[in-house]
MMTF fields as JSON, N, C-alpha, C and O atoms, coordinates in Angstrom:
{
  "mmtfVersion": "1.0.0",
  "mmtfProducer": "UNKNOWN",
  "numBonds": 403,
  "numAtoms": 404,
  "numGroups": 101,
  "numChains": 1,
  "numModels": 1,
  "chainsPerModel": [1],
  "groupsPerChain": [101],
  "chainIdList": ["A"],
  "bondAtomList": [4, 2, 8, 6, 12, 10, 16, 14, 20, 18, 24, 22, 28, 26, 32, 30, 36, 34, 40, 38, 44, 42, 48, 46, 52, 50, 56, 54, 60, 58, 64, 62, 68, 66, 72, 70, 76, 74, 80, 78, 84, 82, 88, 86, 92, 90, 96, 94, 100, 98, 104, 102, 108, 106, 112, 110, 116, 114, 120, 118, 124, 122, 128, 126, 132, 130, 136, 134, 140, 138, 144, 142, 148, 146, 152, 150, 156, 154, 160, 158, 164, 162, 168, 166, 172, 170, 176, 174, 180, 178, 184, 182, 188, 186, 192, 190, 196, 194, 200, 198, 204, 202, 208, 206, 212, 210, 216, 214, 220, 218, 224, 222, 228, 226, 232, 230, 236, 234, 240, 238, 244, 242, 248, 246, 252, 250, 256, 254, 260, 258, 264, 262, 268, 266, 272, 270, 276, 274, 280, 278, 284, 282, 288, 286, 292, 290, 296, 294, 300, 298, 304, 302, 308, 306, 312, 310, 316, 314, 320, 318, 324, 322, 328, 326, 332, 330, 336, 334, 340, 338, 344, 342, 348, 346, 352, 350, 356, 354, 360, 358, 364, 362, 368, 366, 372, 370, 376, 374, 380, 378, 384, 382, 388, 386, 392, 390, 396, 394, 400, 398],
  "bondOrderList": [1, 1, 1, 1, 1, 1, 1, 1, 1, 1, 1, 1, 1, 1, 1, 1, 1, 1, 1, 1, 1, 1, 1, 1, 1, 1, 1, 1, 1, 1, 1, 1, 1, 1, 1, 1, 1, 1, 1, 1, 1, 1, 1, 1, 1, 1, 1, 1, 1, 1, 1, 1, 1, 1, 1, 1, 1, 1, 1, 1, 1, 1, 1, 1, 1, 1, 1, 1, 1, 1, 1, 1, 1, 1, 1, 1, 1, 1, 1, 1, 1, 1, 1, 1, 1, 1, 1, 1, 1, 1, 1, 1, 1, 1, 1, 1, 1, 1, 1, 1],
  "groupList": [{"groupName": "UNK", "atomNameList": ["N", "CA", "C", "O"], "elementList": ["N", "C", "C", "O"], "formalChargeList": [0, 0, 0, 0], "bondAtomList": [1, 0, 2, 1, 3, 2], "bondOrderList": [1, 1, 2], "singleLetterCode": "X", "chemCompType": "L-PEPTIDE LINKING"}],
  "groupTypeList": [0, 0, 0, 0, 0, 0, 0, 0, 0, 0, 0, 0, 0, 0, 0, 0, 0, 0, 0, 0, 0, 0, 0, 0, 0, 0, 0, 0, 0, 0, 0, 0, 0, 0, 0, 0, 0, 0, 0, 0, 0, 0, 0, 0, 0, 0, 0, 0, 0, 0, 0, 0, 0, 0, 0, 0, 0, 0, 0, 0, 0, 0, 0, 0, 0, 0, 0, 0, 0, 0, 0, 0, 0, 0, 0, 0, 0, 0, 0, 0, 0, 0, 0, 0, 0, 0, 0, 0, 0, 0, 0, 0, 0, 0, 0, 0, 0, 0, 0, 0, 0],
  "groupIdList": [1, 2, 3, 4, 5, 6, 7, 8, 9, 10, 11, 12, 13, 14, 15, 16, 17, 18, 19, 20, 21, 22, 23, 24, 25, 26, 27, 28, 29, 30, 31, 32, 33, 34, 35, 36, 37, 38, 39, 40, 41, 42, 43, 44, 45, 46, 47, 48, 49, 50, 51, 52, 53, 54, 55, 56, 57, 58, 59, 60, 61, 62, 63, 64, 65, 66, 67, 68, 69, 70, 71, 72, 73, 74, 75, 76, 77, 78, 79, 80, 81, 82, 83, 84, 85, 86, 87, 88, 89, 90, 91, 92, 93, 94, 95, 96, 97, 98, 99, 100, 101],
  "secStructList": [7, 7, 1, 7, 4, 4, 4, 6, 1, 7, 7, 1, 7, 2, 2, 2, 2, 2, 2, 2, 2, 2, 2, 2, 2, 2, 2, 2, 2, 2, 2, 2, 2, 2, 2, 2, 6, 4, 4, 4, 6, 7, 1, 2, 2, 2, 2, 2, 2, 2, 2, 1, 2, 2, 2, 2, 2, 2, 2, 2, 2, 2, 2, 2, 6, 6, 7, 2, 2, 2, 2, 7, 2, 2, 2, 2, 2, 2, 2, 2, 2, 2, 6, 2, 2, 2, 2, 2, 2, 2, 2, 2, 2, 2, 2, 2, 2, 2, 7, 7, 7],
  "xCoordList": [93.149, 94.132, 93.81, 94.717, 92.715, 92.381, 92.517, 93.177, 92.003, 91.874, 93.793, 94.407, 94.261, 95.309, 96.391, 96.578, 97.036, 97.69, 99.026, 99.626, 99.305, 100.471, 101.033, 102.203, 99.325, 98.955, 99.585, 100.067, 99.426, 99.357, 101.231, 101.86, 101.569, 102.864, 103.574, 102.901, 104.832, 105.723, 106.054, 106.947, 105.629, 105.699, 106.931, 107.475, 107.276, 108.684, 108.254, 109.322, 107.392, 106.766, 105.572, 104.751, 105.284, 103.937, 102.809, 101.624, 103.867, 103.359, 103.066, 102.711, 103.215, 103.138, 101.368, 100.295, 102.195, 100.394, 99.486, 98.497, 99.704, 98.325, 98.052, 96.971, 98.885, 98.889, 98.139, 97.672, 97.567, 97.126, 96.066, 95.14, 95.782, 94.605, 93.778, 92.613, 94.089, 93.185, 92.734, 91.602, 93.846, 92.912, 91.972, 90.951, 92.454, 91.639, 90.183, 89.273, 90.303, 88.551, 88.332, 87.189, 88.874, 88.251, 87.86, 87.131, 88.263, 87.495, 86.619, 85.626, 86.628, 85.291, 84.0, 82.901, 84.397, 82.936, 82.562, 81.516, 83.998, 83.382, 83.019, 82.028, 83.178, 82.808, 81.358, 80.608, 80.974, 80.309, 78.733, 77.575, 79.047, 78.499, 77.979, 76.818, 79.015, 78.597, 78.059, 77.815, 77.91, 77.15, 76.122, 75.374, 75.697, 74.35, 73.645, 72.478, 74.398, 73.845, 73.262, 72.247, 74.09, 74.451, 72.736, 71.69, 73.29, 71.672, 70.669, 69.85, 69.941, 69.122, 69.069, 68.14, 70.003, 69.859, 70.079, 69.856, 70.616, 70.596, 71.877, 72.716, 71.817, 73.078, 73.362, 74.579, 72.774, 73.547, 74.012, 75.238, 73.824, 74.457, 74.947, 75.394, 75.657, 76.751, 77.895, 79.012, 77.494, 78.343, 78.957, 80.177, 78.316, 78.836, 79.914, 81.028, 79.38, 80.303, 81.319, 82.135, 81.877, 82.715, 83.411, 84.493, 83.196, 83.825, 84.244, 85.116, 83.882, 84.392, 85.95, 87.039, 85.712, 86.231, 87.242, 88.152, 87.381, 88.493, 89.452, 90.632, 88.395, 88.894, 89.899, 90.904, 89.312, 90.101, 91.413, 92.468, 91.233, 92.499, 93.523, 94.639, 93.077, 94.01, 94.165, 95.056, 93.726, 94.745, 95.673, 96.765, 95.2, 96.335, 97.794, 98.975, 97.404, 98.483, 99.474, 100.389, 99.306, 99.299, 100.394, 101.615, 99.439, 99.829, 101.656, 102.772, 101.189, 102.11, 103.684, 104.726, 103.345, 104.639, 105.278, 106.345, 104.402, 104.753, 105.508, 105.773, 105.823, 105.456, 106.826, 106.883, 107.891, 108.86, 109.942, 110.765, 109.634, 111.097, 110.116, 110.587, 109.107, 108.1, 108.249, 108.293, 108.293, 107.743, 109.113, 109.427, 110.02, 110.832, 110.618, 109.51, 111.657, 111.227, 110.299, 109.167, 110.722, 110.108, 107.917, 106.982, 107.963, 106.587, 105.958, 105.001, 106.883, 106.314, 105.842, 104.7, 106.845, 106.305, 105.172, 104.315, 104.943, 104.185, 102.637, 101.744, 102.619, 101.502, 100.946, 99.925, 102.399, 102.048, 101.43, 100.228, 101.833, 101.65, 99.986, 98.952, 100.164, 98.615, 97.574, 96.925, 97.333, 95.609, 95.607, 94.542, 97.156, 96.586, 95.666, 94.856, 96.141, 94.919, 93.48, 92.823, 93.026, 91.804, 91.675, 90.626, 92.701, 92.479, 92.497, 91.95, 92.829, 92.545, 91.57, 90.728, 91.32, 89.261, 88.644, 87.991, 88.518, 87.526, 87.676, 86.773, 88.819, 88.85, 87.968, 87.296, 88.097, 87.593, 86.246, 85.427, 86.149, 84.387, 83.563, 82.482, 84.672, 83.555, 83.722, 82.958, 84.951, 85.115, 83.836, 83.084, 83.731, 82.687, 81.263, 80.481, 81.04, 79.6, 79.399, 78.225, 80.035, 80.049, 79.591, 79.062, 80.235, 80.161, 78.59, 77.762, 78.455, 76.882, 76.978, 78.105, 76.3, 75.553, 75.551, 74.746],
  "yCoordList": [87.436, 86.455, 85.842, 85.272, 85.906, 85.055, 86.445, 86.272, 87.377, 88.611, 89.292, 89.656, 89.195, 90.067, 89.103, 89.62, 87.887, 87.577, 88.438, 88.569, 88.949, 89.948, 90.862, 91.159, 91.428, 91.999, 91.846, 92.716, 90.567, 89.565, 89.329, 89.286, 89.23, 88.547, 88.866, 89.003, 88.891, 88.91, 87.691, 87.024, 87.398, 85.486, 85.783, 86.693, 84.41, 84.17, 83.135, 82.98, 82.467, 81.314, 81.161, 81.236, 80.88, 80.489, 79.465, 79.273, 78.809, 77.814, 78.499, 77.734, 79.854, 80.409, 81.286, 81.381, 81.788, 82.45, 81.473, 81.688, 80.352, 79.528, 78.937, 78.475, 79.038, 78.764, 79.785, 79.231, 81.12, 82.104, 82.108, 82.571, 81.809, 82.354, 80.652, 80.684, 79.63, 78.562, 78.654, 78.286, 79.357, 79.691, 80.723, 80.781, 81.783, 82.777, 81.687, 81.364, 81.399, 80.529, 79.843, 79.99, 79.237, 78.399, 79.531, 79.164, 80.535, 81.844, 81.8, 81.293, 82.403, 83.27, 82.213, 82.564, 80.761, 79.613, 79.936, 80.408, 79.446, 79.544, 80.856, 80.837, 81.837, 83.403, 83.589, 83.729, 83.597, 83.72, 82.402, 82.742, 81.231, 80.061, 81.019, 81.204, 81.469, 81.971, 83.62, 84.053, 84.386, 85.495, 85.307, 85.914, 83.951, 83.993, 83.033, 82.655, 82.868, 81.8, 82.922, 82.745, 83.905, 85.1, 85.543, 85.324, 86.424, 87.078, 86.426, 87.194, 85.089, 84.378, 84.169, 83.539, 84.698, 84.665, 83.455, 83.248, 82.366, 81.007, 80.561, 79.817, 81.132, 80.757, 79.343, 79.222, 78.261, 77.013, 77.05, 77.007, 77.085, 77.554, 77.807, 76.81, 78.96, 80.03, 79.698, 80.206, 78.733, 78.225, 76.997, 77.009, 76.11, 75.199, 75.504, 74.98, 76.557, 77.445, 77.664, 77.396, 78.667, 78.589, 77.838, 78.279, 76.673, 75.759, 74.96, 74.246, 74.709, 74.744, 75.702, 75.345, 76.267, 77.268, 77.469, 78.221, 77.15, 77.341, 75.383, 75.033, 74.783, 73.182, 73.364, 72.75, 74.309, 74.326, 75.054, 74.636, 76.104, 76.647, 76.315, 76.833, 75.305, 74.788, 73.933, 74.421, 73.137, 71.71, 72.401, 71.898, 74.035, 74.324, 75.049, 75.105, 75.326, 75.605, 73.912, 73.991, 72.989, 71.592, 71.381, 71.292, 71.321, 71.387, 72.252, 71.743, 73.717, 74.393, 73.732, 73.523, 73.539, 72.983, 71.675, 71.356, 70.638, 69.557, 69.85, 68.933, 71.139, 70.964, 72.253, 73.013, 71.966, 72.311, 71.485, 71.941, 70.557, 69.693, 69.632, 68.988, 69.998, 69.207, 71.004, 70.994, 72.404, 73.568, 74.241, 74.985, 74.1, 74.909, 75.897, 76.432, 76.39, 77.331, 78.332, 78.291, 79.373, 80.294, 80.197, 80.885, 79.356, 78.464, 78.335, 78.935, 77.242, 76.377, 77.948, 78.301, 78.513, 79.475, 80.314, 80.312, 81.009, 81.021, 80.573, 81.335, 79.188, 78.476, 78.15, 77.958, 78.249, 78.383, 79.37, 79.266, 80.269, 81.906, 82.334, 82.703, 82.159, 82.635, 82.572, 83.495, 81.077, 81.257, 81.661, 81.774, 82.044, 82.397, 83.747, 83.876, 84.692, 86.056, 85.091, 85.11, 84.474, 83.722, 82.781, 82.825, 82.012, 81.489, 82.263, 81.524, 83.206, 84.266, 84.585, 84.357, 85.341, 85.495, 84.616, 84.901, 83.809, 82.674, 82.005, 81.224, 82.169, 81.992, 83.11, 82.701, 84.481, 85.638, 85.69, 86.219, 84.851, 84.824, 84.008, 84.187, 82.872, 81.969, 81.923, 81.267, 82.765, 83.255, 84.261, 84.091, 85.469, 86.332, 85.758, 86.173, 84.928, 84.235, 84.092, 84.443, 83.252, 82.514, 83.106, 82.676, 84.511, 85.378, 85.363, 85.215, 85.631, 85.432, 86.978, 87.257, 88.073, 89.332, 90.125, 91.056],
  "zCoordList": [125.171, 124.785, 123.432, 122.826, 122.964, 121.852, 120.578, 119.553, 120.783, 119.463, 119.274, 118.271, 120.927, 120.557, 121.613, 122.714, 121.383, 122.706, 122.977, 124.044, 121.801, 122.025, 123.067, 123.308, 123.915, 124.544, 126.063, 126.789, 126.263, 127.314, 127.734, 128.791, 126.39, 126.546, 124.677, 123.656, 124.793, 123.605, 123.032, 123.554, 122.302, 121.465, 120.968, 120.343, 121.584, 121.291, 120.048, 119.456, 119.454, 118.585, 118.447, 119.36, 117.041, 116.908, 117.504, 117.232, 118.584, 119.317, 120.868, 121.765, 121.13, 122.194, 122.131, 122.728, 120.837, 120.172, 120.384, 121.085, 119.836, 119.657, 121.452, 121.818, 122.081, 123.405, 123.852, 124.846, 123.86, 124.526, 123.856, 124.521, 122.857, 121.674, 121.953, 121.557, 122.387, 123.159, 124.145, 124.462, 125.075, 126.556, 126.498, 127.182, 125.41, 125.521, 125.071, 125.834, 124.01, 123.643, 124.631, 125.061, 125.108, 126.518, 127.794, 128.716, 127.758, 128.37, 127.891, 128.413, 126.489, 126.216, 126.446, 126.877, 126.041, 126.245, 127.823, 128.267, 128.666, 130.397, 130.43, 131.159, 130.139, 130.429, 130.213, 131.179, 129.139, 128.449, 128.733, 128.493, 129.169, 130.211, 131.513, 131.881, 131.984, 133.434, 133.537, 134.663, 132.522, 132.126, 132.255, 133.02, 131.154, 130.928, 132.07, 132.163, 132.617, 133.985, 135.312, 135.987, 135.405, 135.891, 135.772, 136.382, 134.381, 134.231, 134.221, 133.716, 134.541, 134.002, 136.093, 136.598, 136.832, 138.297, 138.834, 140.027, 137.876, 138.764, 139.171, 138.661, 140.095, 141.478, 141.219, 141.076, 141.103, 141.557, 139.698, 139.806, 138.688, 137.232, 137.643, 138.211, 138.114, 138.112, 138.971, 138.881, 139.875, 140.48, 139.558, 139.398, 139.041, 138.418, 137.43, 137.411, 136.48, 135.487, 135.601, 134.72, 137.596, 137.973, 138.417, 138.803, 138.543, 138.984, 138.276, 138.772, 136.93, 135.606, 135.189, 134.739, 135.362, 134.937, 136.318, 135.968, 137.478, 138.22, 137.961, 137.993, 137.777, 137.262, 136.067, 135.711, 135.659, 133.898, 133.928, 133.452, 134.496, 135.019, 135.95, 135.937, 136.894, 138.228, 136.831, 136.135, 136.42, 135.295, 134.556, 134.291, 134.017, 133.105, 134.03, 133.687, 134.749, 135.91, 135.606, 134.786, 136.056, 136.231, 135.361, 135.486, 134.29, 132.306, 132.525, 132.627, 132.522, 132.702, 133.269, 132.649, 134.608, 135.438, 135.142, 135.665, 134.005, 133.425, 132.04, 131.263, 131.794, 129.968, 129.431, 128.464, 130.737, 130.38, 129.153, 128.359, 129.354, 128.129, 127.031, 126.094, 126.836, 125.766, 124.519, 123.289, 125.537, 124.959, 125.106, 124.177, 126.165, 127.12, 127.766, 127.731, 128.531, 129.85, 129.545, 130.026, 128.671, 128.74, 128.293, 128.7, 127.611, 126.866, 128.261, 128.749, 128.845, 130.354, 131.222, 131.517, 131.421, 132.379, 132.078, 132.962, 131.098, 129.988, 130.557, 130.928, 130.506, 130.479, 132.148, 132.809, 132.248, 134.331, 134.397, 134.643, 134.265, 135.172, 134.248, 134.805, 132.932, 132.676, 133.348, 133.84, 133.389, 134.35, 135.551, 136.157, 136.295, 137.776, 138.238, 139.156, 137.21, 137.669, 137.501, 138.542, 136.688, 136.443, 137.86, 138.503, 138.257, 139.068, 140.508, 141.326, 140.976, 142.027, 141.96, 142.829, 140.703, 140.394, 140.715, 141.719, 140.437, 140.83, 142.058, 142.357, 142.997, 144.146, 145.197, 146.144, 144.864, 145.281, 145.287, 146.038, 144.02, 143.698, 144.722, 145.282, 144.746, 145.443, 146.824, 147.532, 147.406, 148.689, 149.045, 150.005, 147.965, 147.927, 148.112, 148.968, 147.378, 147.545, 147.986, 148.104, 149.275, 150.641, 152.243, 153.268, 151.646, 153.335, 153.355, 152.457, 155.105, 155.314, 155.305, 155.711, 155.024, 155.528, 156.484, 156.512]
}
């Protein structure tokens, strides 16, 4: 979202780009947070990271469904619908973590 948001979605405005190319950076910091939390093996890090990072995405969901008269529909939906694959991931994750063995 941040190198190519084009990818993602067809910009209708330059205010849509810069909308995808922020979340994308606010990925790559939480991503990139919970990698190195990851390899370094420390579970309660890695949890925090994610939980960061599912916080950040449930608000922009939030954001999204508020921010129709401000962007209009197509923007708003836009900003809804992005973080939810992120937010399924990180539900999966921490569903995954959880099971006992």
């Amino acid at each position: 979202m941040l190198l190519a948001p084009s990818r993602f979605f067809t910009p209708g405005s330059g205010t849509e780009t810069l909308l995808m190319q922020t979340i994308g950076i606010r990925d790559v910091v939480l991503g990139s947070g919970g990698c190195a939390a990851w390899a370094r093996g420390a579970d309660g890090e890695l949890r925090k990271w994610a939980t960061a990072g599912l916080i950040s995405d449930s608000a922009d969901v939030c954001l999204g469904l508020r921010s129709k008269r401000l962007v209009g529909t197509k923007s708003a939906m836009i900003a809804t619908l992005a973080p939810v694959p992120f937010i399924v991931a990180g539900l999966l994750g921490f569903a995954r973590s959880t099971r006992t063995p």
